[in-house]
C-alpha positions as CSV (number, residue, x, y, z in Angstrom):
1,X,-12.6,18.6,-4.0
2,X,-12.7,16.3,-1.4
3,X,-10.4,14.0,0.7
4,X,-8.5,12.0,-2.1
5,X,-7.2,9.5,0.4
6,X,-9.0,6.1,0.8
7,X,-9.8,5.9,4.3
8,X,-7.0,3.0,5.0
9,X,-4.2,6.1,3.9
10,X,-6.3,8.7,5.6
11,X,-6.0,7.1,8.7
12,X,-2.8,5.6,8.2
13,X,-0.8,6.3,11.7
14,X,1.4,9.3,12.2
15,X,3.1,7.7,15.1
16,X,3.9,4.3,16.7
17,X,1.2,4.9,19.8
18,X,-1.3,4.9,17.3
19,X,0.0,1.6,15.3
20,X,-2.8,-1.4,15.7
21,X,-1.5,-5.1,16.9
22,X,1.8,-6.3,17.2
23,X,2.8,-5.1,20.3
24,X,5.6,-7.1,20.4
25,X,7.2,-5.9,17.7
26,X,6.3,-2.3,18.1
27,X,8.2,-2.3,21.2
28,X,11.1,-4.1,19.9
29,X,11.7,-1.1,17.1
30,X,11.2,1.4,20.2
31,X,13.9,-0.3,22.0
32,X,16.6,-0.5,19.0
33,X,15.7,3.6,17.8
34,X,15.7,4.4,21.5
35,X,19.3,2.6,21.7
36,X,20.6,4.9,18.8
37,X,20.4,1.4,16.2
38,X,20.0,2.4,13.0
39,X,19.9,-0.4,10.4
40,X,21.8,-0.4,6.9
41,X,18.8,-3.3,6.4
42,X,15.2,-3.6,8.3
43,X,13.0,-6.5,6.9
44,X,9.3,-6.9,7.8
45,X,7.4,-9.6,6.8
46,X,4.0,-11.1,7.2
47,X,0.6,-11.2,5.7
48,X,-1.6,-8.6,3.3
49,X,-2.8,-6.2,5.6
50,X,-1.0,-6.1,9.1
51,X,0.7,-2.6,8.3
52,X,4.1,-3.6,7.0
53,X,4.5,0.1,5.2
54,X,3.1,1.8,7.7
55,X,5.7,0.5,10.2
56,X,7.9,0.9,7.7
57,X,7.0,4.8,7.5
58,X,7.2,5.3,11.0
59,X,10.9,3.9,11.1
60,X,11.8,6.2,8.3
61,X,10.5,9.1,10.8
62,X,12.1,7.9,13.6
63,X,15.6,7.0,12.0
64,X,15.8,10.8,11.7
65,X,15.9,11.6,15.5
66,X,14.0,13.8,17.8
67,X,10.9,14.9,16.6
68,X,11.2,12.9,12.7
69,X,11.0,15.8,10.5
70,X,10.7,15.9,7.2
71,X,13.8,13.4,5.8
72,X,14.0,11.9,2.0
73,X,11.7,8.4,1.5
74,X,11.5,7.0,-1.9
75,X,8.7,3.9,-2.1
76,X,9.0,0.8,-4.6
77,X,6.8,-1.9,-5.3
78,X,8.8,-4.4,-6.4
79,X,6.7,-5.4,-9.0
80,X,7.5,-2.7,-10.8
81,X,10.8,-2.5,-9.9
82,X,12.2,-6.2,-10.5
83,X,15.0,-6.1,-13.1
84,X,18.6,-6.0,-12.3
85,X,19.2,-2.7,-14.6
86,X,16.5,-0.7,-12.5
87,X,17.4,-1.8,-9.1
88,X,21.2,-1.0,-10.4
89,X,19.9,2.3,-11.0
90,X,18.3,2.7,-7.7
91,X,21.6,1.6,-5.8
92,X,23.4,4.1,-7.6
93,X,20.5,7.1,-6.8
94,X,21.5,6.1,-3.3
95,X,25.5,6.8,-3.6
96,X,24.8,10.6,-2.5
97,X,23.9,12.1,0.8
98,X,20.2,12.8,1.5
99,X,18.8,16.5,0.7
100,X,16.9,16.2,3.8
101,X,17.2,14.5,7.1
102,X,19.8,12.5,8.4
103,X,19.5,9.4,5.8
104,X,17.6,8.1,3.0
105,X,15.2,5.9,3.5
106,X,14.1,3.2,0.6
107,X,11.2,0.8,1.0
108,X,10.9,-1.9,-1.1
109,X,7.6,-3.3,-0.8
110,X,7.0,-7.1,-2.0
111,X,10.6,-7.6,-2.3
112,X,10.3,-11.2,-2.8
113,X,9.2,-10.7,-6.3
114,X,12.6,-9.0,-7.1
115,X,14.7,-11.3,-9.4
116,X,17.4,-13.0,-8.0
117,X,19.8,-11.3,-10.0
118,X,18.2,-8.1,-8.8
119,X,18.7,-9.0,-5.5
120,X,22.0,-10.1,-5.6
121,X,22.6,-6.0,-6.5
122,X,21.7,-5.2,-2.9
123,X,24.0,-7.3,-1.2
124,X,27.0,-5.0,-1.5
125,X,25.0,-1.7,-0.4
126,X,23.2,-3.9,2.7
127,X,27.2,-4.2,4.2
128,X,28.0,-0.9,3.6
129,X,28.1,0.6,7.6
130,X,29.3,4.0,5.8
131,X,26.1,5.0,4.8
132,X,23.1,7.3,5.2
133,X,21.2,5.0,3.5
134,X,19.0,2.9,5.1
135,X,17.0,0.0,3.6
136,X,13.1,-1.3,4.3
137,X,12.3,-4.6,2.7
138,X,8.6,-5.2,3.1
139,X,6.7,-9.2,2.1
140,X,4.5,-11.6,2.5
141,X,6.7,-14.0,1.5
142,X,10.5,-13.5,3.2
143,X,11.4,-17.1,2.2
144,X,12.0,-16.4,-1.3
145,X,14.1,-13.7,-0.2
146,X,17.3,-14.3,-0.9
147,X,18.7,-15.7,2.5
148,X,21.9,-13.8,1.8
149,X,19.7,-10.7,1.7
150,X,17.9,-11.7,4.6
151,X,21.1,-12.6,6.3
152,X,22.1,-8.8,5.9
153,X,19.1,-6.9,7.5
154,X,19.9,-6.8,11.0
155,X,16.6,-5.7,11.6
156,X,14.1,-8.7,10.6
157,X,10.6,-9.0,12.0
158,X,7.3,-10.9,11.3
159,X,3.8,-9.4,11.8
160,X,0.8,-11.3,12.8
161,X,-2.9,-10.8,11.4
162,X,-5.3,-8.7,13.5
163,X,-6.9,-10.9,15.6
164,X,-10.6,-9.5,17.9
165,X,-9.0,-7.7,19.7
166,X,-6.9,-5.7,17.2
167,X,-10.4,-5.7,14.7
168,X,-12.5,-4.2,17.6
169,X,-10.1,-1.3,18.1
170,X,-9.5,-0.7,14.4
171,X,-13.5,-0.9,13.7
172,X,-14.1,1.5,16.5
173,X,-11.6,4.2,14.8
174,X,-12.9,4.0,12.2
175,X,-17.1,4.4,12.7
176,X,-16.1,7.0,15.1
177,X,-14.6,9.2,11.9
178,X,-17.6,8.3,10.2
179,X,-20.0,9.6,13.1
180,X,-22.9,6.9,11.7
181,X,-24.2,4.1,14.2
182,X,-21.4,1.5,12.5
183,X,-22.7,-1.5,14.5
184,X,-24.0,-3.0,11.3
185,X,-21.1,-3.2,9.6
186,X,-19.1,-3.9,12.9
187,X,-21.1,-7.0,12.9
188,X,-20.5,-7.7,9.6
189,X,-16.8,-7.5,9.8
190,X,-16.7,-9.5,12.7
191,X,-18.8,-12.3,11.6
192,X,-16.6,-12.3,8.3
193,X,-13.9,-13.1,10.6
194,X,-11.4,-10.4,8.5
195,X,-7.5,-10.0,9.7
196,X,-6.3,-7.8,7.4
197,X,-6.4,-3.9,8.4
198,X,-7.1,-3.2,5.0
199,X,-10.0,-5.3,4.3
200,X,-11.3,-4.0,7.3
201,X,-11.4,-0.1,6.5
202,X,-12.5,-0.6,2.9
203,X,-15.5,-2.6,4.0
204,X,-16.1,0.3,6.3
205,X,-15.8,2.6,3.0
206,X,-17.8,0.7,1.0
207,X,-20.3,0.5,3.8
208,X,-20.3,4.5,4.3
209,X,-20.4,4.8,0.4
210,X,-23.7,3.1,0.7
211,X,-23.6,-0.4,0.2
212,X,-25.3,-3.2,2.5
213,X,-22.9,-4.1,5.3
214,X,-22.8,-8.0,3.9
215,X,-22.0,-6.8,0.6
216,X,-19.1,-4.3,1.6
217,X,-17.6,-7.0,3.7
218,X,-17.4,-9.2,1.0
219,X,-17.3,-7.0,-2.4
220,X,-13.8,-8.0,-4.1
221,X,-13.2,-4.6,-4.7
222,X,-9.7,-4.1,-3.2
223,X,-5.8,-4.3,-5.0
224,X,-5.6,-8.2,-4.0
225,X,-7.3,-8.7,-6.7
226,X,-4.7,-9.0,-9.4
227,X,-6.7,-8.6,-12.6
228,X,-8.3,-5.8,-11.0
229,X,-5.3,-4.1,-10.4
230,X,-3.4,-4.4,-13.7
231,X,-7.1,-2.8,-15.3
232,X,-6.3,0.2,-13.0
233,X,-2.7,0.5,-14.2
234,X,-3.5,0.1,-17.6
235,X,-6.3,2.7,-17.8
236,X,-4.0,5.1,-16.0
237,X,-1.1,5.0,-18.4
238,X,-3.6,5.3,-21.4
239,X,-2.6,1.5,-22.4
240,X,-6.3,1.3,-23.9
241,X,-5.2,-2.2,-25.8
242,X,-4.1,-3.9,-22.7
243,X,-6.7,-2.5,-20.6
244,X,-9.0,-3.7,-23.6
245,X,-7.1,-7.1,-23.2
246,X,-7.7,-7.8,-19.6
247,X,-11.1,-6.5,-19.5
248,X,-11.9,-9.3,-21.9
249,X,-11.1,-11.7,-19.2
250,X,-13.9,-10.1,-17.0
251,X,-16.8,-10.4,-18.9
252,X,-18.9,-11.6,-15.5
253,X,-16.9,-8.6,-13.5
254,X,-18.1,-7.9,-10.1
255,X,-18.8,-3.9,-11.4
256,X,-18.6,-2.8,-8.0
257,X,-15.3,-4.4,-6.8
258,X,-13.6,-3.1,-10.1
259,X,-15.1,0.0,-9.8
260,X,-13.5,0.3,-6.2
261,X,-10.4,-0.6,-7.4
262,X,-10.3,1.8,-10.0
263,X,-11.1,4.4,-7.8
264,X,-8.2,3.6,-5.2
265,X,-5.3,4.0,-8.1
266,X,-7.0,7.1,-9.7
267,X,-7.3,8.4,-6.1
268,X,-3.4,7.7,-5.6
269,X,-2.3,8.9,-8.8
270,X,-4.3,12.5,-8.3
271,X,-2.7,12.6,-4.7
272,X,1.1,12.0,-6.1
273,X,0.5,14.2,-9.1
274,X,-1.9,17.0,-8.5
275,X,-0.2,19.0,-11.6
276,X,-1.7,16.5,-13.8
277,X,-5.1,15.7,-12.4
278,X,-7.4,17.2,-14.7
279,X,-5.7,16.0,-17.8
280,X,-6.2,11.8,-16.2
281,X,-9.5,12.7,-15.0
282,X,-10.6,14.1,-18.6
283,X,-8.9,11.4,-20.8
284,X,-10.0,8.4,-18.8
285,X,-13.9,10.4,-19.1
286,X,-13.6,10.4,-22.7
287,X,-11.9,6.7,-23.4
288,X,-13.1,4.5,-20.7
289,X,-16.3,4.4,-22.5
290,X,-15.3,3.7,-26.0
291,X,-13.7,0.5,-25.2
292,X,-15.9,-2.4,-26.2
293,X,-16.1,-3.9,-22.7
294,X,-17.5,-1.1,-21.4
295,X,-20.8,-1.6,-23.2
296,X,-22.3,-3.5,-20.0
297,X,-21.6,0.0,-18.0
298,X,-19.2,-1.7,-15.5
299,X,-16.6,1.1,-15.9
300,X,-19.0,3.4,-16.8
301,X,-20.3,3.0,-13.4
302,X,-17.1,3.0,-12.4
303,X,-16.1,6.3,-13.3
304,X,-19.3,8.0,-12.7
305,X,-18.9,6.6,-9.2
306,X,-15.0,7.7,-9.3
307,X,-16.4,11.4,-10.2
308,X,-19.2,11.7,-7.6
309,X,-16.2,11.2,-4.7
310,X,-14.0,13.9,-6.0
């Protein structure tokens, strides 16, 4: 098989020298580690795409002291994780030292979507200074955070879009791993004006998986795309009536957005449970093309396409 990481995860930075844009705040986080600050609570903020988790990886590293290591990070979308019973939970799968590393690191990404109540769970465990937990809240949207949660991360800062600068250096990385004349698509990507580091490398993908660079730039095939998304989550926890549901909605479906969305998921759900790969790969083969939506070939395509990249 090959590579199962998109290329935004595949080239996801190891260290902070290699972290794109925000200087600023890159340096800031040096400082405080550098210092011997560690946070009970870190929030980082800003728009889709400007490397929130990644940051918020690289502190989880760093936390641990010379060299990183390997340490214990558990990663939540808060989407998924929203009610006060399962963030309860989580606080209480914290109450324990770490079984590697120095602490425990959670990241909550999107926390904003957590319900208030939810929220309010955190608030005892964010002033707890005997701890080896430590706490990553990740948004785009810290003001509906709490304020009394935000009030409790003493770490708490905002990242900006890429800007040209940022772009150039992020396109170059990635044509260079390619080792194809990328100028095309560099031209593309800068004329679309993109900002999000995301965006960026799956319009190079798309591009590299052969479509035109104006089409890869602006194909909606990424997991912004909300209906998209839930289509991918449904077909991978063999929900066939929801995924039959939704996919009535996108009857004049853009087949090779969804199909890249599908492909993303499927690739992250192989990568987290290997053990299980065949089994996902085989049922989704033999249901995805019984459902009734499928008789235009959109997902069809789409796992034919998913197939030809393992």
């Amino acid at each position: 098989m090959t590579d199962l990481h998109s290329l935004a995860l595949s080239m996801r930075p190891t260290k902070f020298s290699e972290f794109i844009g925000n200087p600023d705040v890159v340096k800031a986080i040096q400082t405080k580690l550098a210092s011997g600050d560690v946070p009970v609570g870190c929030l980082l903020g800003g728009p889709t795409g400007t490397g929130k988790t990644t940051l918020a990886l690289l502190i989880a590293h760093a936390v641990q002291g010379k060299g990183g290591g390997d340490c214990e990070i558990t990663e939540h979308n808060a989407s998924d994780l929203n009610g006060v019973d399962a963030v309860r939970d989580l606080v209480r799968d914290t109450g324990t030292y770490p079984m590697i590393g120095k602490y425990r690191v959670v990241i909550l990404n999107e926390c904003h979507r957590l319900t208030e109540p939810a929220q309010n769970v955190l608030l005892q465990p964010l002033e707890n200074t005997d701890t080896t937990t430590i706490w990553i809240f990740t948004t785009t949207a810290p003001e509906k955070l709490l304020k009394t949660v935000r009030d409790r991360c003493m770490w708490a800062f905002m990242l900006r879009p890429f800007g040209p600068k940022e772009r150039t250096e992020l396109l170059g990385r990635a044509v260079a791993r390619f080792g194809l004349a990328g100028q095309s698509i560099i031209d593309a990507v800068n004329h679309a004006g993109l900002t999000s580091g995301r965006e960026i490398l799956n319009a190079c993908e798309r591009w590299q998986g052969g479509m035109a660079p104006a089409d890869a730039v602006s194909a909606p095939g990424d997991e912004s795309n909300p209906l998209y998304a839930d289509i991918a989550k449904a077909v991978l926890a063999g929900n066939w009536p929801k995924a039959q549901e939704l996919l009535n909605q996108t009857r004049t479906v853009d087949a090779r957005g969804l199909r890249d969305v599908l492909s993303a998921f499927m690739k992250g759900k192989l990568r987290r449970d290997n053990d299980k790969a065949a089994d996902i790969v085989e049922t989704a083969a033999l249901l995805l093309p019984k459902l009734e939506s499928f008789s235009d070939g959109v997902m069809q395509t789409a796992m034919e396409a998913f197939m030809r990249r393992l």
